[in-house]
N, C-alpha and C positions, 0 to 999 in steps of 0.2 A: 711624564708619568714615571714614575720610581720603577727601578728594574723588578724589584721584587713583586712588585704588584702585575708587572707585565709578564713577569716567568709565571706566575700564580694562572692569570689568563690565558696564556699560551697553554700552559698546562691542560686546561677545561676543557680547549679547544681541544686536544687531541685524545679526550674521553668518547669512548663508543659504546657505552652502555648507556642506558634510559635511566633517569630518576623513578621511573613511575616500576617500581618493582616486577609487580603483577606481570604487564605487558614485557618487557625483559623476558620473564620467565617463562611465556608464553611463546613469542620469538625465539629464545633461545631453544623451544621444545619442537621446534620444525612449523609451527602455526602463523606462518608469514603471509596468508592470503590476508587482502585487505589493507597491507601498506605497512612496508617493515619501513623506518625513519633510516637506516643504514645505506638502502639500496632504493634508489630510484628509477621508477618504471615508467619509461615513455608512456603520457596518455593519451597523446596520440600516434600509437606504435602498434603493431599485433590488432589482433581481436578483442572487442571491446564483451564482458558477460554482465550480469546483473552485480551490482557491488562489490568487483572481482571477484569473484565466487567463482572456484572450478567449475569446470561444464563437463557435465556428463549425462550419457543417456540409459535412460529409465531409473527407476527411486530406489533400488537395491542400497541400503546402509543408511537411508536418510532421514533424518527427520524433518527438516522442511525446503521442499523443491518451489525455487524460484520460477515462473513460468511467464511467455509472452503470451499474448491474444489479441492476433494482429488482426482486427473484426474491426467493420463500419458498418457493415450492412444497415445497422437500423438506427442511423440517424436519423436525426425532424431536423437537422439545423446542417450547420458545414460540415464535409467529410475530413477523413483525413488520420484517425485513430489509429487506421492500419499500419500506420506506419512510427504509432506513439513508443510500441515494447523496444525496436530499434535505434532509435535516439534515446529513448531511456539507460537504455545501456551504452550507449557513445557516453552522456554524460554521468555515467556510476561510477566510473572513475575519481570525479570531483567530488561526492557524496560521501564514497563510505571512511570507515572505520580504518583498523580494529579494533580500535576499543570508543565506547561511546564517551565522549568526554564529561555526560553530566551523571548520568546513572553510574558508570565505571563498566558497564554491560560491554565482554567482550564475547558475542555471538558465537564464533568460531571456537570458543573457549567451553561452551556449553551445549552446542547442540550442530551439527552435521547437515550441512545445507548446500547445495548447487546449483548452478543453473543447467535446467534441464531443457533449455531449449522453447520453442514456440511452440503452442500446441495445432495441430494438423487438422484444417476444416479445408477439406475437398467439396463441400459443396458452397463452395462463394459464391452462388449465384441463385441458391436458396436462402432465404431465410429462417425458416421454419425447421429444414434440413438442417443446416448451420447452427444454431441452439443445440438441437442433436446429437452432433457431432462431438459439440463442446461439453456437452452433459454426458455423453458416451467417457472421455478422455477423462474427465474427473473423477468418474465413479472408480476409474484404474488407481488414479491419485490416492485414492481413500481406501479400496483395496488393500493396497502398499504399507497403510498407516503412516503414509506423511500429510503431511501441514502444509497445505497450498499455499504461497506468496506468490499473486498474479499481476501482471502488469498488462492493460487493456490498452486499445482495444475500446468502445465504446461502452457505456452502462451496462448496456445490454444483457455484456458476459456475465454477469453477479447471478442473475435466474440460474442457469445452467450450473455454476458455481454450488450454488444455497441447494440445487435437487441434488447432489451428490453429497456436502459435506453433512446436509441435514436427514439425508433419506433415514436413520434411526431414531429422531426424535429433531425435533425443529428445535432450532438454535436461535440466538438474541442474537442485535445485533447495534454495532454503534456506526452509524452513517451520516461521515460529514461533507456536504454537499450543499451547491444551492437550492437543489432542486428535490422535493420528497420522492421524487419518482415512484408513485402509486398511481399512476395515469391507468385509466382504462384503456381498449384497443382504439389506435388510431388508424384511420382509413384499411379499414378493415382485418390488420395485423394485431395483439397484443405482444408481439417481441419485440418491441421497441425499446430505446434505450430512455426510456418515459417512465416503463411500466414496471421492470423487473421484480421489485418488493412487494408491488400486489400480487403478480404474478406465483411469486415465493408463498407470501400468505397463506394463497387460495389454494396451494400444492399440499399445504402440511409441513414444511419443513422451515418458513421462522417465525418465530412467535411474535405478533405484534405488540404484544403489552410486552414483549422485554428489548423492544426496539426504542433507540433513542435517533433521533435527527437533528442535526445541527449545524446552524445557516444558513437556513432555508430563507429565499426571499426572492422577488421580483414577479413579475408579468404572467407566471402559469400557476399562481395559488390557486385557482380554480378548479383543478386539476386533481386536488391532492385530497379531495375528501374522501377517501378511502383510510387515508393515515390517521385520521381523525376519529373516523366513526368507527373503525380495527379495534385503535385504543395504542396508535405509537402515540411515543411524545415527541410533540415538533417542536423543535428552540428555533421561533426565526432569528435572524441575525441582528435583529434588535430588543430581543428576550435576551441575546445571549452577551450584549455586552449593558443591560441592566442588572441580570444577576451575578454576573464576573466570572470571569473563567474557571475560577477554585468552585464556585457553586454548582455552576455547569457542571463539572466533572464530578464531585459528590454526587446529584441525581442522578448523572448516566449509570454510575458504581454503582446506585443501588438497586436501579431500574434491569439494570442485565443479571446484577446480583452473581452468586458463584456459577451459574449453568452456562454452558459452552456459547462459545461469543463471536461472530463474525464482523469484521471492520471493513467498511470498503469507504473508501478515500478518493472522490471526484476531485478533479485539480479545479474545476470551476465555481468550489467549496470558495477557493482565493479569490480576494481581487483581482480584476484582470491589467490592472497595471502592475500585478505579478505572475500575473499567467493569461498571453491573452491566447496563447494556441490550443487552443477549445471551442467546444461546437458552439457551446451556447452558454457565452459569457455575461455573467453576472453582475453590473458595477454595486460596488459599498459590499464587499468580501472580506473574508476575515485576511489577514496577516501569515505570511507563512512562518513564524516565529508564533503567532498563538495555536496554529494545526499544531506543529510541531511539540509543544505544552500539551494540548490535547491527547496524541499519542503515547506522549510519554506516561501521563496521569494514568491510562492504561495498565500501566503496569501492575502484575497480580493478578489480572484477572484471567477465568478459564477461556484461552482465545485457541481459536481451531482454523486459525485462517483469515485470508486477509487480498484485500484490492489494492489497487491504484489504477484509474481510469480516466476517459474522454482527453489525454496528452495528443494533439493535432498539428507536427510537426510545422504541416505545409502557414499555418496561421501564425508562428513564431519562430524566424530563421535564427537570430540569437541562440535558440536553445536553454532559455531561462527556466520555460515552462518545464522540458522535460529535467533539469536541474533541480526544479523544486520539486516533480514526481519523484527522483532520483533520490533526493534527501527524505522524504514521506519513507520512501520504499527502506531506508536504510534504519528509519526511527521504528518500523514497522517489523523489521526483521531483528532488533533490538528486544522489542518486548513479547514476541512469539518467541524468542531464543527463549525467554525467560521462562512463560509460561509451557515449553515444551521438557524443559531441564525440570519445573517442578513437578507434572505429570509421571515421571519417571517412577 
């Protein structure tokens, strides 16, 4: 190689600033959570939080507080959720940011988020109580005027969720899943992690005709006419790769339209030969490259909060599953970053 061309390289090699301006300038302004290119942080070292995201306790300054919800109680299928928010953040490390490489959405750049910790149900041995509990903690959440980003924790927690962020006017919402979870009560409970969005419904607080469902498919369609005769709309997951993903996401846009919008994000949404650590996994799922399209297509819209659920550590020792929650959770706090900056 000619020296000139090698001193040229050499040269390159001993540059420490970023091409990508923006980020640079953002790094260089002290905004280094989420992975500065300069300095490299053991990921498996220290304490693991949601998307590195400082941890702090109570919402004092924030606009949207990351949170666990280490809940099982109300599975029909394998347990094990409780323990999905803690592996979720072992693997957030590998997931986030700081800057999103397709949007250019640098989160920490726009809007003021933390992990706030898991949320406190003392009575694990209720279920009824436990709902409660979790519907007690978020009504503080909203309180506050922040932006829940929850990681579950079983379905379940979304009811609890939708009666605090909806208590002023019921909210839309986009829900991709296998499963429509408008189940009536099963063996004599309706807090199951079945039911939650009838349950929401029947409360007042989200609107079924501005609810969209997508991927829906297998073994408990029988379940789901409530989503039906409400007036959601259900995409099963062979609606949804007839119409194409860009079509999909046009309906959902127009079906939630500009009115406040909740997302909640079941990992069993995915194929389970991308996510088998879930209670009640679904074969012929979508892609975690097309959820991740789905999210982003998002972007814009009035979003007030957001899931990720049924992650079942003990059912995938890998930690793929919480890896792909981990990646949802980071595309998720991507376009609530966005939609909190335009709120302003």
């Amino acid at each position: 190689m000619p020296q000139t061309k090698l001193d040229h390289l050499r040269a390159l090699a001993e540059k420490t600033d970023l091409n990508d301006r923006e980020l640079q300038d953002f790094l260089d302004g002290g905004g280094a959570h989420g992975g500065d290119k300069r300095e490299h942080v053991a990921p498996y070292a220290g304490f693991s939080s949601f998307l590195r995201a400082p941890m702090q306790e109570g919402f004092e300054g924030l606009d949207i507080a990351l949170l666990g919800v280490p809940f099982d109680l109300a599975v029909t299928n394998r347990p094990g959720t409780r323990f999905g928010p803690a592996q979720v953040r072992e693997m957030s490390v590998l997931a986030a940011g700081p800057k999103h490489h397709v949007s250019g959405t640098i989160p920490a750049a726009i809007a003021h988020y933390a992990d706030c910790g898991d949320v406190p149900i003392p009575n694990t041995y209720n279920l009824d109580q436990a709902t409660q509990d979790i519907e007690d903690f978020y009504h503080g959440v909203v309180d506050a005027g922040v932006v829940p980003l929850s990681v579950g924790g079983d379905h379940s927690i979304s009811y609890p969720i939708l009666k605090a962020v909806g208590r002023d006017a019921p909210v839309g919402m986009i829900h991709i899943d296998a499963h429509a979870d408008t189940g009536g009560p099963f063996n004599g409970s309706r807090f199951h992690h079945g039911g939650p969005f009838r349950n929401a419904a029947l409360a007042g607080v989200l609107d079924p005709e501005r609810v969209v469902q997508i991927g829906i498919r297998g073994r408990a369609e029988p379940h789901w006419d409530f989503s039906y005769d409400s007036g959601m709309r259900v995409i099963h997951i062979e609606e949804f790769y007839e119409m194409g993903l860009e079509a999909v996401l046009h309906e959902a846009r127009s079906i939630v339209g500009d009115g406040p919008t909740y997302v909640s994000f079941d990992v069993d949404s995915i194929d389970p030969a991308f996510t088998p650590g879930t209670g009640t996994p679904e074969t012929g799922g979508l892609t975690p490259r097309e959820v991740q399209i789905l999210i982003r297509g998002l972007d814009g819209l009035n979003l007030i909060g957001g899931d990720v659920v049924e992650v079942s550590p003990p059912f995938d020792q890998s930690g793929n599953t919480a890896l792909v929650a981990a990646t949802m959770l980071w595309e998720l706090l991507c376009v609530l970053s966005v939609s909190v900056a335009s709120r302003r």
